[in-house]
N, C-alpha and C positions, 0 to 999 in steps of 0.2 A: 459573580454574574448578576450584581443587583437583585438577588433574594429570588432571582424567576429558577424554577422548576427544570430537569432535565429535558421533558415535553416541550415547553417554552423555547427554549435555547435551542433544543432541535429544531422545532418548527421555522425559528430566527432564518438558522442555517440553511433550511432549505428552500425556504424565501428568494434568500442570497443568489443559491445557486442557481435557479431558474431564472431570477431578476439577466445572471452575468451568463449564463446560454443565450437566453434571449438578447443580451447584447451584439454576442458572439454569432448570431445567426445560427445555434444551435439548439437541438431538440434535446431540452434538460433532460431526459431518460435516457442519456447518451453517460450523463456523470454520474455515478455512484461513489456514495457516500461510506469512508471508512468512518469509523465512531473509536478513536486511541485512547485507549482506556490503560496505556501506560498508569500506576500507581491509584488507578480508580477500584476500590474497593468494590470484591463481589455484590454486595447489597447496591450498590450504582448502577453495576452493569445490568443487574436484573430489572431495577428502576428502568433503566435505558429500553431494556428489552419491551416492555410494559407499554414505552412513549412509544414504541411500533421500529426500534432500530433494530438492524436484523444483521449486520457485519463490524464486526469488533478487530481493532489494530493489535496487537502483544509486541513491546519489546523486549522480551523475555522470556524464553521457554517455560521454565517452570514457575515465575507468575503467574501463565497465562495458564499451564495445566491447573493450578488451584480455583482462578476462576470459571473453567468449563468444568471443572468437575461441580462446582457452587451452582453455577447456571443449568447444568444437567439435572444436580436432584432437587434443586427449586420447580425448574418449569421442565417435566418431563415429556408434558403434552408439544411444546412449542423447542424442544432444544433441538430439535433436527431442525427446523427453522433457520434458527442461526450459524452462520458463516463466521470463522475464525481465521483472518489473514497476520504471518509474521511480518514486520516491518522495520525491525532490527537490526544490529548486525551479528549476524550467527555465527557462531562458531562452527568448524566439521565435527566437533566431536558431539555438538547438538543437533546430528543431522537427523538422525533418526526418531528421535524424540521429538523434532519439530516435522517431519513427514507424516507423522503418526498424529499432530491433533491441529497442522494449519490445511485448509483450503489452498490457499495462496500463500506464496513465499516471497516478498517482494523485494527483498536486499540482498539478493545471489550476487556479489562484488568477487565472483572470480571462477575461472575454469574447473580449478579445483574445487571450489565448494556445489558449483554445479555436477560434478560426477559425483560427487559424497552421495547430493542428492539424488540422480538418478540411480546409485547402487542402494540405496538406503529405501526407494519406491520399489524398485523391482524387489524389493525383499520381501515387502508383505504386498506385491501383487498390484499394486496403484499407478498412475501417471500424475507426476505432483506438476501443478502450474506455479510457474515461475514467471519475475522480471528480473533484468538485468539491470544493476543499479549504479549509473553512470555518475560519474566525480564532476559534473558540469562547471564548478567553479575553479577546479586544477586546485581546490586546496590540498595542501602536505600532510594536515592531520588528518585528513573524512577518507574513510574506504571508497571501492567503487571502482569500476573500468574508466580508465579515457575514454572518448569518442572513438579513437583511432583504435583502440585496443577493442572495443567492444565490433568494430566494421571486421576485426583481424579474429578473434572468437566465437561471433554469433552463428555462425555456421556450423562448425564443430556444437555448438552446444545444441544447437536445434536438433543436429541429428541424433542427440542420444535417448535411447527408447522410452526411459521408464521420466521423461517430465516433456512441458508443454510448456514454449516459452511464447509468451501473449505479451512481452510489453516490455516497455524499460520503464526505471521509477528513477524519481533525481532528488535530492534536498540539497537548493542552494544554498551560496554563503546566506548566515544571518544578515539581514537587512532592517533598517527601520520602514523605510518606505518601502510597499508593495512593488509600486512599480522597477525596483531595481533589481527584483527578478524577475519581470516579465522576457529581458535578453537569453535567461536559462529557459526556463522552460519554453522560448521559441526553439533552442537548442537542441533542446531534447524532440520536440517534434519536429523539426528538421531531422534528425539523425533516426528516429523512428521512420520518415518519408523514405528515406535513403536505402536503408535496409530493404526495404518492402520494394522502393524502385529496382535496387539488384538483385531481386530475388533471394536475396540471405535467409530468408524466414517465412514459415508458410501462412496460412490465412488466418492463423490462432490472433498472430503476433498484432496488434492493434494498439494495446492497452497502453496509454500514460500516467503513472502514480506520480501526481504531483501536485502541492498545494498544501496548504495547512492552513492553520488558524488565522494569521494574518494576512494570508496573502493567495488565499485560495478560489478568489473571484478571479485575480490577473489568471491564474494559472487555467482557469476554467474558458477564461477568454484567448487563450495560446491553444488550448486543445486536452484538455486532461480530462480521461476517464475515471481516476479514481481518485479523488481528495483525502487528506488524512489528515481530521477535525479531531480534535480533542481537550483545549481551552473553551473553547467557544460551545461546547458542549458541557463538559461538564466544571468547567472554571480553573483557577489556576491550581498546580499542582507543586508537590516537594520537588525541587530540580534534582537532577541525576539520571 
């Protein structure tokens, strides 16, 4: 990131994002800012916490338990502060372990790991919020519901007691250019309108996860409430 500072690079970003609302005809305090800290070293994420970020991405259960426990007994005054979303793809047998230290769950790719999760909340007494994470590009290798599949389960899932389903999240095909995902995430907000037009889902259901480091201005100008930054934050990382 050219030698600038966690601080720096966030501020970059949220520059960005207000610049591409304001394009959009929208009130930037409409987007909020995930901060993926995939493979970012606890002493980062407390850096991070420091530059004023206050929602952290995990793709990984028990990574992410190491760094909230590090961010816990660093900053004891400010850890309720911060918000922990998964963004992953979870397994059922990490249901419970992930109920137990995310806010948000934003990669529920299927009915079944949606009941894991509502039996795994009502176990210690919680309503876990969720997204449904839709395959917008129909690729063969990526998890995720169809379009069609999620119009055919959104119901069933909304009704079950112990989560709160607020939103669908997408991650397009890789692309070079930005704009050749602009067509997905109109997608996805299209199919968010849809839901909401036939009453599939009640007034929670709103939230769009969509966007990331390259390509999270188009995404911000198609309609996405929650971005998921993590190069452009804190720079590039080991792949995997």
């Amino acid at each position: 990131m050219n030698g600038a500072s966690i601080a720096e690079n966030a501020r970059a970003v949220l520059a960005r994002v207000r610049d591409a609302a304001r394009r959009a005809g929208r009130d930037p305090a409409e987007v909020r800012l995930v901060a993926v800290t995939k493979a970012v070293t606890a002493d980062r994420v407390i850096e991070a916490v420091g530059a004023g970020l206050r929602v952290f991405g995990e793709n990984y259960v028990q990574e992410a338990a190491r760094k909230i426990a590090a961010v816990e007994a660093a900053l004891p005054d400010r850890a309720a502060e911060v918000a922990w979303h998964f963004i992953g793809k979870l397994q059922r047998n990490k249901a419970r372990a992930a109920v137990s230290a995310f806010e948000v769950i934003h990669s529920v790719d299927s009915p079944l790991l949606a009941s894991e999760i509502d039996k795994r909340a009502r176990a210690i007494g919680r309503t876990q919020k969720i997204l449904l994470e839709v395959n917008v590009g129909g690729e063969a290798t990526k998890a995720g519901f169809t379009p069609e599949a999620v119009l055919a389960e959104v119901q069933s899932i909304e009704a079950l007691p112990n989560v709160l389903l607020i939103g669908l999240m997408a991650v397009p095909p890789p692309e070079a250019d930005p704009e050749a995902s602009r067509p997905h995430f109109r997608a996805l907000r299209e199919l968010r309108d849809e839901i909401r037009r036939r009453g599939f889902a009640g007034e929670a259901f709103r939230d769009l996860s969509m966007g990331m480091s390259h390509d999270f201005e188009v995404a911000i100008e198609e309609g996405a409430t929650w971005i998921r930054v993590g190069t452009a934050i804190f720079g590039e990382r080991p792949p995997g």
